[in-house]
N, C-alpha and C positions, 0 to 999 in steps of 0.2 A: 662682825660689824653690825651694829642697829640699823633697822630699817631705816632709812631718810624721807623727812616730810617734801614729798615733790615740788619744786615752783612752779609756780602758773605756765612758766614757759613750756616743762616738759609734760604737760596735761595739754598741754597747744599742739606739741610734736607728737601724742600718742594718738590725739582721735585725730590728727590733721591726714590717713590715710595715706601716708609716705609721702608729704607733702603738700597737697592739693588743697586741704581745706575747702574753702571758697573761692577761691582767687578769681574761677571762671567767673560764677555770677558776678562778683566785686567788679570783673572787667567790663560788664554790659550794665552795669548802675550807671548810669549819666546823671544823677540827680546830686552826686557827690564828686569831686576830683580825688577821693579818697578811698585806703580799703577800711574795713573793719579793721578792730585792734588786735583779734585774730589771726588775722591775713597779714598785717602788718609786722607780724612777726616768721609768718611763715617765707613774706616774699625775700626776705633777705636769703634764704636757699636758692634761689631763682636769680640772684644777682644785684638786687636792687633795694632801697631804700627808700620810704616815704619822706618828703623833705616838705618846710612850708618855707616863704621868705617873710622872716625876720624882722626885716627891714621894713615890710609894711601890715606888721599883723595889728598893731594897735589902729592903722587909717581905714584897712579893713571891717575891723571891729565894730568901730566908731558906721561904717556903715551897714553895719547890720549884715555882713558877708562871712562866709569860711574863708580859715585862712585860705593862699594863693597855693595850694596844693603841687608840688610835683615831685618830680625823683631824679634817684642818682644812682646810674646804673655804672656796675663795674663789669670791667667785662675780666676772663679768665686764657692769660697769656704767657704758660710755663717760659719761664728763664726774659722773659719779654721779649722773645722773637719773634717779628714778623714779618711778611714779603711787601716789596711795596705796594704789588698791588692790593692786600690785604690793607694797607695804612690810605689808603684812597677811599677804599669803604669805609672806613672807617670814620676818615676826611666829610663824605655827602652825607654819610648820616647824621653827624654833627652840625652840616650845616644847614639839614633840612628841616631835620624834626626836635632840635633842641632848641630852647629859648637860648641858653646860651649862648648858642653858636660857637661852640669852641671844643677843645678836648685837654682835659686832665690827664697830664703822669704823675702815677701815684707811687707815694713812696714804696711800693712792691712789685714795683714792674711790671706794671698795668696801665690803661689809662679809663678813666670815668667820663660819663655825662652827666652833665648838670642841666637840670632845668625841664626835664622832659616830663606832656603831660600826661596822663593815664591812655589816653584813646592812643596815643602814638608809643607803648610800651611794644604792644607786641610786633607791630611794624619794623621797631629798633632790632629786638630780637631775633626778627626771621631775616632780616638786613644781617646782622652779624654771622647766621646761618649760611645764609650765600658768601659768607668769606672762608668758611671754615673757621671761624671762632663762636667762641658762646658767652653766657654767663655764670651759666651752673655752677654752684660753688664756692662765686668769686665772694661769699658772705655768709653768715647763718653760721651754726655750731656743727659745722666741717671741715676738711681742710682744704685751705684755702690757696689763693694763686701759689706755686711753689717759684722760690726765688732762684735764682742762678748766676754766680759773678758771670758779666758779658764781656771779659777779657776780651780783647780784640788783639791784641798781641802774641799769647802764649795759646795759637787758634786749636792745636790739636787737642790741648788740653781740656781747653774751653767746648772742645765739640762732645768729650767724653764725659765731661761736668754735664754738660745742656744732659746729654742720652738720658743721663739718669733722675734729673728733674721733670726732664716731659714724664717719662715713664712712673715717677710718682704719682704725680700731678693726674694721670691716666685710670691710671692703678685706682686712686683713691677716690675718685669720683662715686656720687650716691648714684646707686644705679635704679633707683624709682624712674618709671616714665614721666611723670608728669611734667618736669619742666617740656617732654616733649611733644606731651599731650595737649599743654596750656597752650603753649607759646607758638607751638610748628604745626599744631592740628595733626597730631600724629593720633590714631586710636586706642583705645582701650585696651590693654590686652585681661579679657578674665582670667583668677589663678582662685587658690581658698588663700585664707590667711599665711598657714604653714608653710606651702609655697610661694607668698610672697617673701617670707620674715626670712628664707633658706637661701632664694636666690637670690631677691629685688635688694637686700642690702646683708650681703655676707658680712663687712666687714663693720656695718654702725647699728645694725639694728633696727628695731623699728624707733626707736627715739634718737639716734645719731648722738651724738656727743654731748657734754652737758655743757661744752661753752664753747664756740672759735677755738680752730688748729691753726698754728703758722709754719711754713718750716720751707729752711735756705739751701741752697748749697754755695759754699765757700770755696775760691781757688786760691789759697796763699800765692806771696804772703798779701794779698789784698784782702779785707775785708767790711768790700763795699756793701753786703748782702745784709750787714749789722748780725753774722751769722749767731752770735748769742744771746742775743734779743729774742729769739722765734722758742715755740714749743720744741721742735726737732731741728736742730742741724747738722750735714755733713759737712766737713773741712776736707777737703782732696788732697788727698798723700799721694806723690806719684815719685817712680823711679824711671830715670833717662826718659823724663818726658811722657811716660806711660801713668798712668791712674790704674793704683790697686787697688787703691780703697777709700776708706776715710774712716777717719775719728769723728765719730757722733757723739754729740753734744744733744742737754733736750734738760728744759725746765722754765728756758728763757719766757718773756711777758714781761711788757712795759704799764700795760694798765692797773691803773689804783683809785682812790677815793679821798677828794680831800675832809680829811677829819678824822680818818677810819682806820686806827693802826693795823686792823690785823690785813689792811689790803696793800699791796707796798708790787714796786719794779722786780724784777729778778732776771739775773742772766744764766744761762744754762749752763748746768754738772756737764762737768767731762764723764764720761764712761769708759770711754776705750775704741780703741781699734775693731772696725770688721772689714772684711774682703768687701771687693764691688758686688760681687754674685751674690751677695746676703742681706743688699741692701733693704729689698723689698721684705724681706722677714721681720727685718728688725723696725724698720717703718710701719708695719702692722702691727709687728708686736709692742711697740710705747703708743699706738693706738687703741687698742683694744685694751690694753691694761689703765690708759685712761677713760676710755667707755667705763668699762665695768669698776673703776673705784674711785673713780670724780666725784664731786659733788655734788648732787643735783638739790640740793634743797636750796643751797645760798651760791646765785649767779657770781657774786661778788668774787666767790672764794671756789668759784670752779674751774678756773685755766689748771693747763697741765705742771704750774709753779707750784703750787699750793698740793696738790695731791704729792707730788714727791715731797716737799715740806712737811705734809701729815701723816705721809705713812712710814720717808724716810728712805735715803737714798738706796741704801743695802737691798731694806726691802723691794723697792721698785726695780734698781736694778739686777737682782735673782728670777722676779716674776717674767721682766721680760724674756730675758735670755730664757728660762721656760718655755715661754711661747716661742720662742724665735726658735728652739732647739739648736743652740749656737750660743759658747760664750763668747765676752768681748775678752780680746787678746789687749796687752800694755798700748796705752796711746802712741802716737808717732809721736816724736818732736818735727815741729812744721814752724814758720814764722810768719805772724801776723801783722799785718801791718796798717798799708794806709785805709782810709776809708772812702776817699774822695776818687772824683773822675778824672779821668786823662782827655784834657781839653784840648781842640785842636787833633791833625791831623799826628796821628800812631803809623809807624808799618810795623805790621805783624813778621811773625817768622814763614807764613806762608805767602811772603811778599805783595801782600793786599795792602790798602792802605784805607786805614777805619776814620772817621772826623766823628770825634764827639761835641756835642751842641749844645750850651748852656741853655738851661728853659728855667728863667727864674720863675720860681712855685711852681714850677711842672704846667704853666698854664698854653699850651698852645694856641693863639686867639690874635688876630690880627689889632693893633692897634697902630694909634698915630705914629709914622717914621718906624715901625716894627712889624712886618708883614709876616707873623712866624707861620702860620698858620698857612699862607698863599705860597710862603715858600719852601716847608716840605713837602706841600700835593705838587709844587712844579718838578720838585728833587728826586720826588716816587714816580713820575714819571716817565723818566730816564736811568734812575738807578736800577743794578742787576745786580746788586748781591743784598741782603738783609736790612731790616730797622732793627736797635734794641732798644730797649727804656733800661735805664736804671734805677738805680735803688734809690737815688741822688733826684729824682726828679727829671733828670736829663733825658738825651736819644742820641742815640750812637747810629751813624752813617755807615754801615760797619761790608767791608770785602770789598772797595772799590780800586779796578786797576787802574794801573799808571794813565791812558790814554782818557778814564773820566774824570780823572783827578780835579784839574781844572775845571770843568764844565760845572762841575757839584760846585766847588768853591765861590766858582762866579756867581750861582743863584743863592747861594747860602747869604753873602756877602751883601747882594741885590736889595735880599727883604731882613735884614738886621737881624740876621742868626747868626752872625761872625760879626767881629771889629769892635766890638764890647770890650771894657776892658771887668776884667773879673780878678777879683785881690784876692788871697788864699784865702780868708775866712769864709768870703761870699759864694767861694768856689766849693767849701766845705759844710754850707749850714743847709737846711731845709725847714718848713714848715707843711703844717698843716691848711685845710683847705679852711674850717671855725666858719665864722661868720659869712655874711648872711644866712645861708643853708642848713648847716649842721645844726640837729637839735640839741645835743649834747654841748656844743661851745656856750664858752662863761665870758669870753673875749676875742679879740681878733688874733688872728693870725696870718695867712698869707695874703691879704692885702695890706696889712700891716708891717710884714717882715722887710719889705724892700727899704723901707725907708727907716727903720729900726739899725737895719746894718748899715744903713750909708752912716749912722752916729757912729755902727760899731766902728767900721774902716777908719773915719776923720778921728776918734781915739786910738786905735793902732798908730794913722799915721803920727800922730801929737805926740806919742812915746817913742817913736822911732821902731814899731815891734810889728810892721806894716809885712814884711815877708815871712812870718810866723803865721798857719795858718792855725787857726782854732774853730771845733766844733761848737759850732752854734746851731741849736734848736731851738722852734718856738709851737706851740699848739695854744689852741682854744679852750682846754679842757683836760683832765688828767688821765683820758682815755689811752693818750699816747702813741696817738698813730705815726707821728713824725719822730717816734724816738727817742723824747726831748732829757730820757731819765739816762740816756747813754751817752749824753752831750758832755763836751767840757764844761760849755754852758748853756744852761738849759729853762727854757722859762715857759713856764704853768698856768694856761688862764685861769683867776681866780673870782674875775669880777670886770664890766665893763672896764677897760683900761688899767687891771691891776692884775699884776703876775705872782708867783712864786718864783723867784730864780733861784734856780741848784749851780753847785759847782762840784768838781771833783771829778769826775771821769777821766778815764783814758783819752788817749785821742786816738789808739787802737780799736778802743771798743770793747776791753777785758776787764774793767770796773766801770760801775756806774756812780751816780753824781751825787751828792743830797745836798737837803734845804740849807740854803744860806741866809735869805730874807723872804718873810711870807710877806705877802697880799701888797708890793708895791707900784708905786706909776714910775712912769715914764724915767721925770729928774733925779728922783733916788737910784733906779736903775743905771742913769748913764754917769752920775757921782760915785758910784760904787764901784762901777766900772774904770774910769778914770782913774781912783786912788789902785784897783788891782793894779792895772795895767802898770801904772807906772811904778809899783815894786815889782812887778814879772820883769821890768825890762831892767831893774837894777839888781835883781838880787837871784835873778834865775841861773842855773847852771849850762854848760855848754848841752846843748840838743837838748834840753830840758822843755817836753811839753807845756802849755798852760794848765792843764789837767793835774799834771805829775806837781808840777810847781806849787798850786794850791792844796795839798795834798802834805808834798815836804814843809812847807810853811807853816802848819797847822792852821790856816786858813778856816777847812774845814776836815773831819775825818774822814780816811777811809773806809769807804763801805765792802767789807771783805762776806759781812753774812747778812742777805737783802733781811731776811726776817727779823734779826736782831740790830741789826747797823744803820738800816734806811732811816727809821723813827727817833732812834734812841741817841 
């Protein structure tokens, strides 16, 4: 292979001293709300994100100000379990030291701050410290939160899935001090280099990866996790209710570039079968083989998609199993299925009884006649068994016995977490968080999505196709963190108020969607939709998804090879 011309990024990661950079001084600058453009890259290792709003940077301007400076910190929550007293911390820090005042579930079962200024970073920090949570991680060219279906049903299962996502999630972390140093005041430890590069990160290096890791694990046949979307996924093969193993999957990445063919969606190569006890080999081993043969010259074209794409599936997968010293055995046949949550109250098989919670946009935040925010820290109060997030944006109430059943209920109910009514589509779609904040959004998104679907739903119901649910996603920007290229239908910000919408996707999640109409508004969006809709509802087959339907119609092609199909 030729040597590769480094990006600025990874000249950022080599002299940044496993991290650290500047960040400290940056933190004691009060002359600025900001870090350097150095540090701004480093702190996303640390969990966070420079943000400015938007919304008043031209009022700003105009007075001769910097932008209104602040961040958005994610925190790092394997399979998105946590205790309620853990969701209570969680709760005061949100409402102490964010502008916001609220808290984000993020489509990876997480949840985010919005709004926080520089001087109140590492206060958030050491707050999440005292819960036993962190940030480490949750960002930067690492891997990052690990997902995990939060069946609440099939609970044994679901407990032997979680083992093996914490224990990634564990496993993987950069083991530099500095987030500890920066953030918790923890000291120095001296070493030489060698001794750094040997112990302080076995497994990334001293540069860590060349772009963001994602990686799921899947409990069929649900596949709420978007388990082929991610760099790595496990799918859970289990016998009488036991978990051997999984089929690992790994290539998946939703981000691209509009204009840019060689940048496009991809959903992950099957490989094969390995046992549970090997799991951790093989998760190192498709890491480390993307360490050493990623990209590092062109960001664009460094996810773990594009290196199996350039170097070619054979090849990659011989190298790992190499490293792994383990080959992949034939895949299981497993089945896949829905994507969506189980609303409303579930009993599991361990005779619990789980309530999951619509949270439209993931936004937890008290408003007029919807008290959501006042009425899960009442719920964490009294609850004794778990919270989960989902992949969905939702929270799952999850292990309550019979005797609290009622009690949840009645607070749920109280502050407008319950009694909503929710149509399959709206129960199915997601957005991203885009505007104001994000610097990357081109358009709105989840303050725009609600009312987007209320057209979708009044078009379902106008064709009569109202109990069909269909994936709908919408983002800001073709980054794609809501997924939007795995939608049935999927819309692109391109431009204040103007979209790209794709069609074609499963509603499994086992093909992705492509371009139907670039760059339009609002009326042509819901005219197009209109005329779908009402051939879905005449000419579709029995159990025939909207996805599948568009697809057999020749509506639009199938996209069976992201490299060659997405564009072309």
């Amino acid at each position: 292979m030729s040597e590769q011309k480094l990006s600025a990024n990874e000249h950022i990661k080599t002299d940044s001293d496993y991290l650290r950079g500047t960040i400290r001084e940056g933190l004691g600058t009060e002359v600025t709300g900001a870090f350097s453009d150095d540090d701004q890259q480093l702190i996303k290792f640390h969990g966070f994100y420079q943000q400015d709003d938007r919304d008043l940077r031209n009022e700003r301007k105009e007075q001769k100000l910097e932008p209104l400076y602040s961040f958005m910190l994610r925190a790092r929550v394997p399979g998105g379990v946590c205790t309620p007293a853990q969701w209570l911390g969680v709760d005061k820090i949100a409402s102490e030291l964010t502008s916001s005042n609220s808290i984000r579930l993020t489509t990876r079962q997480t949840f985010q701050y919005h709004g926080i200024p520089k001087r109140n970073l590492k206060t958030i920090i050491q707050g999440l410290d005292r819960e036993a949570l962190d940030s480490i991680a949750a960002c930067g060219d690492v891997n990052r939160n690990v997902m995990c279906n939060p069946n609440p049903v099939e609970s044994k299962l679901h407990q032997q899935a979680y083992f093996w996502a914490k224990k990634l999630s564990d496993h993987l972390l950069p083991h530099t001090r500095a987030y500890a140093e920066i953030w918790l005041d923890e000291e120095k430890l001296l070493s030489t280099e060698d001794e750094q590069l040997a112990k302080v990160e076995p497994v990334y290096g001293k540069t860590y990866l060349p772009r963001k890791f994602k990686m799921a694990v899947a409990v069929p046949p649900d596949n709420d996790v978007d388990v082929y979307t991610n760099d790595l996924g496990f799918i859970a093969v289990a016998q009488e209710g036991e978990l051997v193993g999984f089929n690992l999957v790994a290539g998946g990445g939703m981000g691209s570039t509009h204009g840019e063919v060689e940048t496009f969606p991809r959903l992950a190569d099957d490989f094969g079968f390995i046992k549970a006890e090997d799991t951790i080999k093989f998760a190192e081993a498709v890491m480390t083989v993307q360490r050493d043969w990623g990209n590092r010259s062109n960001r664009k074209r460094s996810r773990l998609k594009y290196t199996i794409v350039d170097h070619g599936f054979e090849a990659f997968k011989a190298e790992v199993e190499k490293r792994a010293g383990v080959k992949f055995a034939p895949k299981r046949e497993v089945v896949i299925g829905d994507r969506g949550d189980r609303y409303g109250w579930v009993k599991g098989i361990d005779n619990h009884w789980h309530l999951t919670l619509f949270i439209e946009g993931g936004r937890v935040k008290d408003t007029q006649g919807k008290l959501l925010q006042t009425g899960l820290r009442e719920i964490a109060k009294i609850h004794k068994g778990d919270f989960r997030m989902t992949s969905n944006q939702n929270i799952i109430i999850a292990k309550v016995a019979d005797e609290d059943k009622a009690e949840i209920e009645a607070l749920a109910r109280k502050h407008g977490l319950m009694g909503q009514v929710i149509t399959a589509t709206r129960g199915h779609s997601i957005a991203c968080v885009a505007l104001p904040t994000c610097a990357l959004a081109m358009a709105e998104a989840e303050r725009y999505f609600p009312e987007f679907i209320d057209h979708v739903d009044a078009l379902q119901a106008k064709h009569a196709i109202g109990e069909q649910a269909i994936v709908v996603r919408m983002t800001g920007c073709p980054n794609g963190c809501a997924r939007p290229f795995a939608a049935e239908i999927g819309f692109v910000g391109k431009a204040p108020g103007r979209y790209n919408m794709y069609l074609g996707a499963s509603f499994e999640g086992t093909r992705l969607n492509k371009m139907y109409r670039e760059n339009i508004q609002e009326a042509e969006i819901l005219s197009e939709l209109d005329n779908l809709f009402g051939r879905y509802a005449a000419e579709r087959e029995t159990g025939e998804s909207f996805g599948d339907f568009t697809v057999r119609a020749g509506i639009v092609k199938p996209v069976l090879d992201a490299a060659r199909d997405f564009h072309g």
